[in-house]
C-alpha positions in Angstrom: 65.8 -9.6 -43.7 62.2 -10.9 -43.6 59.4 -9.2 -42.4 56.1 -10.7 -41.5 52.8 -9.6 -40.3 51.5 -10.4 -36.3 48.4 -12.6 -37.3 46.9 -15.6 -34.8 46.9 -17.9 -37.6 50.5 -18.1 -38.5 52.2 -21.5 -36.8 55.1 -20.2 -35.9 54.0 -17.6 -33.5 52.0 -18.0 -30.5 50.1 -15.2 -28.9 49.1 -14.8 -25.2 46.2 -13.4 -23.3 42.8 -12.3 -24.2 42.5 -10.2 -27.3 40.1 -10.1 -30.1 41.7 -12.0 -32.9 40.0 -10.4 -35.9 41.3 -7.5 -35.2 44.4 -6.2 -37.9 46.5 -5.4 -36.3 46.0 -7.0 -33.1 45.4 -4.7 -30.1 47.3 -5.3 -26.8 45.6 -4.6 -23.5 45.3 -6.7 -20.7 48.7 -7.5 -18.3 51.0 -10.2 -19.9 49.3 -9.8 -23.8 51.6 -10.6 -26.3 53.2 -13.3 -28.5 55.9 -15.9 -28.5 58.1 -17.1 -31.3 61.0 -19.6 -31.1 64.3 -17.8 -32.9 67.1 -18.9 -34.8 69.5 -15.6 -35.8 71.0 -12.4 -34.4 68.3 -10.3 -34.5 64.7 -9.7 -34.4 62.3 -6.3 -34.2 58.6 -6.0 -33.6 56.6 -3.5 -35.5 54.5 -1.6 -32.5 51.9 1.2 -31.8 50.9 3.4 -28.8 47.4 4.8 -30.2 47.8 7.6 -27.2 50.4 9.5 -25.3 49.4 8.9 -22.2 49.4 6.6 -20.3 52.4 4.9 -21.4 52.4 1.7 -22.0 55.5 -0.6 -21.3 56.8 -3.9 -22.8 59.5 -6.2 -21.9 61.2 -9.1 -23.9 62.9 -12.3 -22.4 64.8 -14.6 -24.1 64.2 -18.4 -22.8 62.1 -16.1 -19.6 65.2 -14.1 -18.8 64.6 -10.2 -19.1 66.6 -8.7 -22.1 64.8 -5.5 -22.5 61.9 -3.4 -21.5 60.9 -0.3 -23.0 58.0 2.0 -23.1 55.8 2.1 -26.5 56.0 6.0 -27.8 52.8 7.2 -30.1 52.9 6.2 -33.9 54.2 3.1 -35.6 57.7 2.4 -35.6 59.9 -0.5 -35.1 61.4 -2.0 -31.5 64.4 -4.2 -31.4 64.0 -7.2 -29.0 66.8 -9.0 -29.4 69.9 -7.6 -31.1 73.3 -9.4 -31.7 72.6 -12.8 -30.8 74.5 -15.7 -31.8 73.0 -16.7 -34.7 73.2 -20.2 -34.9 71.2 -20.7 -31.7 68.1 -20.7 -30.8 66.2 -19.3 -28.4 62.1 -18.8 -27.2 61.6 -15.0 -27.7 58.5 -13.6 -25.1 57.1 -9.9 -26.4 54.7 -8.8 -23.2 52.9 -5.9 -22.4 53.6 -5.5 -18.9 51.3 -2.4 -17.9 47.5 -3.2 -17.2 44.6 -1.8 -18.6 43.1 2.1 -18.5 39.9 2.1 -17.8 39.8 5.6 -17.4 42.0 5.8 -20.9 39.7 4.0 -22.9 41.2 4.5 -26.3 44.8 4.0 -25.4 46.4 0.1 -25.8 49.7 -1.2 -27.7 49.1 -2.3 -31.5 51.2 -5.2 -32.6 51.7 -5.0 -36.9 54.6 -7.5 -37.5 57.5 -8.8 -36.9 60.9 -8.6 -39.0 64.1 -10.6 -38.3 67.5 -11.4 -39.4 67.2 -15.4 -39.0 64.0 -17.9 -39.4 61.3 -18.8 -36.9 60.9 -22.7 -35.5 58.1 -24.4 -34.1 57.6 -23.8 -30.4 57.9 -26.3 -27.7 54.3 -26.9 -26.0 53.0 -25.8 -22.5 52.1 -28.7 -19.9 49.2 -26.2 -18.7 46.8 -23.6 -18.8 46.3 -21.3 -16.0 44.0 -17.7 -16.0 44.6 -15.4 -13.0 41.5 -13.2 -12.4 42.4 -10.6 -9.6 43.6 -6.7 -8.9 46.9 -4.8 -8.5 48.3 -7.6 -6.6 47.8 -9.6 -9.7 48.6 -6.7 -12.1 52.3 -6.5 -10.1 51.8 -2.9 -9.4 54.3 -1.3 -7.7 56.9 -4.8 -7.6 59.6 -2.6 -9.7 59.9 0.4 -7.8 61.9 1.6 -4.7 60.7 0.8 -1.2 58.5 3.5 -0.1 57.7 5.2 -3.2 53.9 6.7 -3.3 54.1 7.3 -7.5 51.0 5.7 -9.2 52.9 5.7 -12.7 53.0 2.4 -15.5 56.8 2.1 -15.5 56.1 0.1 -12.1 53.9 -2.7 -13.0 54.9 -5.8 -14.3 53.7 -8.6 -15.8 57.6 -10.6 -15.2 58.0 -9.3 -11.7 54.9 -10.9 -10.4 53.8 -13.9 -9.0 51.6 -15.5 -11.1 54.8 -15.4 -13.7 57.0 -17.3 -11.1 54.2 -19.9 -10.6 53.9 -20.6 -14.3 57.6 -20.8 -14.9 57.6 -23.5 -12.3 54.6 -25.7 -13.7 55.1 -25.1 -17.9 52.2 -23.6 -17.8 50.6 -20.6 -20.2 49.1 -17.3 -18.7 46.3 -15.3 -19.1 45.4 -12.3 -16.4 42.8 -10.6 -16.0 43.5 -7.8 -13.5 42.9 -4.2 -12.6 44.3 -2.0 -9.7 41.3 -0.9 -7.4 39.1 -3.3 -8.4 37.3 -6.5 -6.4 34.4 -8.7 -6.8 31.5 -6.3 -6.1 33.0 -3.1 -6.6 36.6 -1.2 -5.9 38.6 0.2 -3.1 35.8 3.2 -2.8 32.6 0.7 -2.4 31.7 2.0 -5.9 30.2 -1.0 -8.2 31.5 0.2 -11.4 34.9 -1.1 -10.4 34.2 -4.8 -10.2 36.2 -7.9 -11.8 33.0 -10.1 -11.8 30.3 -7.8 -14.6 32.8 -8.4 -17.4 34.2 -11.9 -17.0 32.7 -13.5 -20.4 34.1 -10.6 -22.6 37.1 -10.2 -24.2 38.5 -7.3 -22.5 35.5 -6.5 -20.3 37.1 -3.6 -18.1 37.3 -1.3 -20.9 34.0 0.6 -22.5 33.5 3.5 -25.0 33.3 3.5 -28.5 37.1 3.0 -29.0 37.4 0.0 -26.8 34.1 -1.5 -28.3 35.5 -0.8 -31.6 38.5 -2.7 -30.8 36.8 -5.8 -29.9 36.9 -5.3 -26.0 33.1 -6.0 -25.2 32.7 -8.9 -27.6 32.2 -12.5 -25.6 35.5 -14.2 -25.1 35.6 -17.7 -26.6 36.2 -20.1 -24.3 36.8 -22.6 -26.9 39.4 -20.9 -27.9 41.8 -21.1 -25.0 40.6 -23.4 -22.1 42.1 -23.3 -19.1 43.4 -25.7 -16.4 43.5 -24.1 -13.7 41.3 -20.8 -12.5 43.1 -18.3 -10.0 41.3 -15.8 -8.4 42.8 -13.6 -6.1 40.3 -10.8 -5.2 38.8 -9.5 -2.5 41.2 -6.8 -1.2 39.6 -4.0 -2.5 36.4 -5.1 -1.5 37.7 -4.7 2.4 38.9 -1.8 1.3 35.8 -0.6 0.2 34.0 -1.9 3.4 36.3 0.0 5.6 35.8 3.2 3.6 32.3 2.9 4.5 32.7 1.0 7.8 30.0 -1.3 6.4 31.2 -5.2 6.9 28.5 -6.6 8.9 25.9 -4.9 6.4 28.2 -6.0 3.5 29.3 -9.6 4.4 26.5 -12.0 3.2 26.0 -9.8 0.0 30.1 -10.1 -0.7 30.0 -13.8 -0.3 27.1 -14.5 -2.5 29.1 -12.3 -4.6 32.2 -14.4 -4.5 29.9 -17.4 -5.0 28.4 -15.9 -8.3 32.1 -15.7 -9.5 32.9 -19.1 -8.9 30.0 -20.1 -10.4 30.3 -18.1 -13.7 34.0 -19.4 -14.0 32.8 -22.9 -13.7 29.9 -22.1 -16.5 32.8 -21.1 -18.5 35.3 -23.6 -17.8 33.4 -26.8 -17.0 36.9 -28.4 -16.6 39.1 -26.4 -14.6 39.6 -26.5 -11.0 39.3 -23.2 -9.5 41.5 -21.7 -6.8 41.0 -18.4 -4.6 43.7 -17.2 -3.7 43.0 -15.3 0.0 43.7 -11.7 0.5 45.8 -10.9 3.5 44.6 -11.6 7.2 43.1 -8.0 7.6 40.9 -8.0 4.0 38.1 -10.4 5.8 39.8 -13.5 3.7 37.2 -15.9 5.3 34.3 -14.8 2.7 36.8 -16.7 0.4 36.8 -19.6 2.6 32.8 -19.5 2.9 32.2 -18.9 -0.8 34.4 -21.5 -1.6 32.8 -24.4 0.9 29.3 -23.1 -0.8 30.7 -23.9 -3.9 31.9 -27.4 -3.1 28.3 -28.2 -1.5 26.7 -27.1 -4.8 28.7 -29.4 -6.5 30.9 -26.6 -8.4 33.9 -28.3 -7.1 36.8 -28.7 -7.9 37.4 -25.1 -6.2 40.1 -24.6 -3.4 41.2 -22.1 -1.3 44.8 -21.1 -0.8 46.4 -18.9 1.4 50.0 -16.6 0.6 52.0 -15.0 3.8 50.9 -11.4 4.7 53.3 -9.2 3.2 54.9 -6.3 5.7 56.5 -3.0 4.7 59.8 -3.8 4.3 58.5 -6.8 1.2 57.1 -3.3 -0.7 57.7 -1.5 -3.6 56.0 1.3 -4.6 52.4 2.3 -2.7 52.4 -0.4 0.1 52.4 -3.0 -2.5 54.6 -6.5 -2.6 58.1 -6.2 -4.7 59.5 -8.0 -7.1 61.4 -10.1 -4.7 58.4 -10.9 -2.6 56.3 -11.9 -5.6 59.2 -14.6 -6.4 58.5 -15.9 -3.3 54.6 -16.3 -3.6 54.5 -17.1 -6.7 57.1 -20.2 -5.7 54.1 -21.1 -3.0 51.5 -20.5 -5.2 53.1 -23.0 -8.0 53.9 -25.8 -5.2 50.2 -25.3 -4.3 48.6 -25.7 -7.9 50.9 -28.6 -8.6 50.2 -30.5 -5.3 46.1 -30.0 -6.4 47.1 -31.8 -9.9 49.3 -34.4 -8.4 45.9 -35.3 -5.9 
C-alpha cells in the first residue's frame, strides 16, 4: 500500500479548478475542484476533510468520466475509498470532484484534500486538447439537476458538478474545466437587486465569493494567477439573476443601460485577463432580458475586445426540472451537447 500526500507539484496528479496552491493541505471550494490521477491496481482512497458540519459538502468519483461513487464529506479527517476492487492490471483515469458550490454565507466550511493512498501505481496522464472557464450562477453550479421533478428543497445533495452542462460540453471537446459559479448571483448583483451578490467584484481572485478571516486565511482573496492556468475558451452564462433582481424591483428601464455597461466591464476584465481566449455569453432564457448579452457583446466587438460571441440554449419548461424550477440532469446533457457543438464550430472558424 502506498500513501502519498495531495500536492500541485507532484507529475502524476493533476488538480482542477481555482485553489490556492500553497496551501497544505489544499482546500476545495469552488464547483468541479479536485484532482485527477491515471490508475493502475484495485484500489485507491483519498485522505479528506469537512472543516464544518454544515453545509455538507459532496464529492463524486468517475472512472474514465463514468460515475462510480458520490458521497458527502463528514467533519474530521478520515479516509474515502474511490475506487475499490478494480481489475488490477488495467488502467483507468480516476476524477475526485467536489460537486457542491461555494457558501458564501458558510465562510469557513470547504473540503480539505491531505493525500492519497492506493493499492497499485499512478501513470502519466493523457493531455487535454483545451481549456475552457465557465463564469456563471446556479445554472452553472447544476443546482437542482439531481433531484425529483418538483422538489422545492434548497439542500447540497442536489448540485452537481457531473450532471451539468458545462461537464457534457467538455467531454465532447477534450477540454479541462474550471467554474466559477454561485446560486443567486449575476453581474451586478443577485436575484434580490442586492450588489453584494455579484460574479463580476471578485473575478481576479482566487476564490473571490468567499470573505472572512477563514476564507482569507485559506487563500480565497489572493489574485488568481492567470499564468498559471490560461484558458481557451471563456463562458459566461449570467444574467438571470440580474432579471430577477429587476423584476423584484420592477426596475428594467431604470436598470438597463447600467446592466449592460456592467456586462461590458465583465468582458472587458476577462479579456484583461486572458488576452487569448475567445469569450462566449451564454444568453439567459427569453424572459431574463438576454438582449443586454447581445448588446454588451456587439460593444465589445466594436472596442476591439473581440473575439467574444454570443450563444443562445433552448428555454427550459417545467417538465426539463429538477429541484426549484431548475434544468435536470437530463436537460443539462442536452445543452451542454449544444453548447460543445457551438464552442467547437467557433474553433473550427
Amino acid at each position: 500500500m502506498t500513501t502519498i500526500p495531495v500536492t500541485p507539484d507532484h507529475a502524476l496528479l493533476r488538480l482542477t479548478g481555482r485553489m490556492d496552491r500553497t496551501q497544505r493541505p489544499l482546500c476545495l471550494d469552488w464547483t468541479g475542484s479536485g484532482l485527477e490521477v491515471r490508475f493502475r491496481g484495485s484500489d485507491i482512497w483519498a485522505e479528506i476533510e469537512a472543516t464544518e458540519k454544515a453545509p455538507v459538502f459532496w464529492m463524486i468519483v468517475c472512472s474514465d468520466g463514468c460515475p462510480v461513487c458520490r458521497f458527502p464529506v463528514e467533519p474530521g479527517v478520515r479516509f474515502y475509498p474511490l475506487v475499490l476492487g478494480m481489475e488490477a492490471e488495467k488502467d483507468r483515469v480516476i476524477t475526485l470532484m467536489k460537486e457542491t458550490q461555494c457558501m458564501p454565507d458558510h465562510p469557513a466550511a470547504t473540503v480539505k484534500l491531505h493525500s492519497l493512498r492506493f493499492e497499485g501505481e499512478l501513470l502519466p496522464l493523457p493531455e487535454y486538447d483545451l481549456k475552457i472557464e465557465f463564469i456563471g450562477d446556479s445554472l452553472t453550479s447544476g443546482e437542482g439537476a439531481l433531484a425529483p421533478k418538483g422538489n422545492d428543497e434548497w439542500i447540497t445533495p442536489w448540485f452537481s458538478a457531473r450532471g451539468n452542462y458545462s461537464w457534457y460540453a467538455c467531454r465532447m471537446l477534450n477540454a479541462q474545466r474550471h467554474i466559477l459559479s454561485q446560486s443567486g448571483y449575476g453581474v451586478l448583483w443577485n436575484w434580490l437587486h442586492e450588489e453584494a451578490g455579484n460574479m463580476s467584484d471578485g473575478y481576479a481572485q482566487t476564490v473571490g465569493v468567499l470573505h472572512g478571516p477563514e476564507a482569507e486565511n485559506r487563500g480565497c482573496g489572493k489574485p488568481w494567477d492567470f499564468d498559471a492556468w490560461r484558458p481557451d475558451i471563456v463562458c459566461i452564462r449570467l444574467l438571470s439573476n440580474d432579471a430577477g433582481g429587476m423584476n423584484h424591483r420592477q426596475s428594467f428601464e431604470q436598470d438597463h443601460e447600467r446592466l449592460r455597461e456592467g456586462c461590458l466591464n465583465l468582458i472587458r476584465k476577462v479579456r484583461r485577463h486572458n488576452p487569448g481566449a475567445r469569450i462566449v455569453w451564454i444568453k439567459p432564457d427569453s424572459g431574463c432580458h438576454p438582449e443586454v448579452a447581445e448588446e454588451a457583446a456587439e460593444l465589445a466587438r466594436q472596442e476591439g475586445l473581440g473575439p467574444v460571441y454570443t450563444f443562445a440554449l433552448p428555454d427550459y419548461t417545467p417538465e426539463d426540472c429538477g429541484a426549484r424550477n431548475h434544468p435536470n440532469a437530463e436537460w443539462n446533457r442536452m445543452a451542454g451537447e449544444k453548447t460543445g457543438a457551438f464552442l467547437r464550430s467557433i474553433l473550427e472558424s
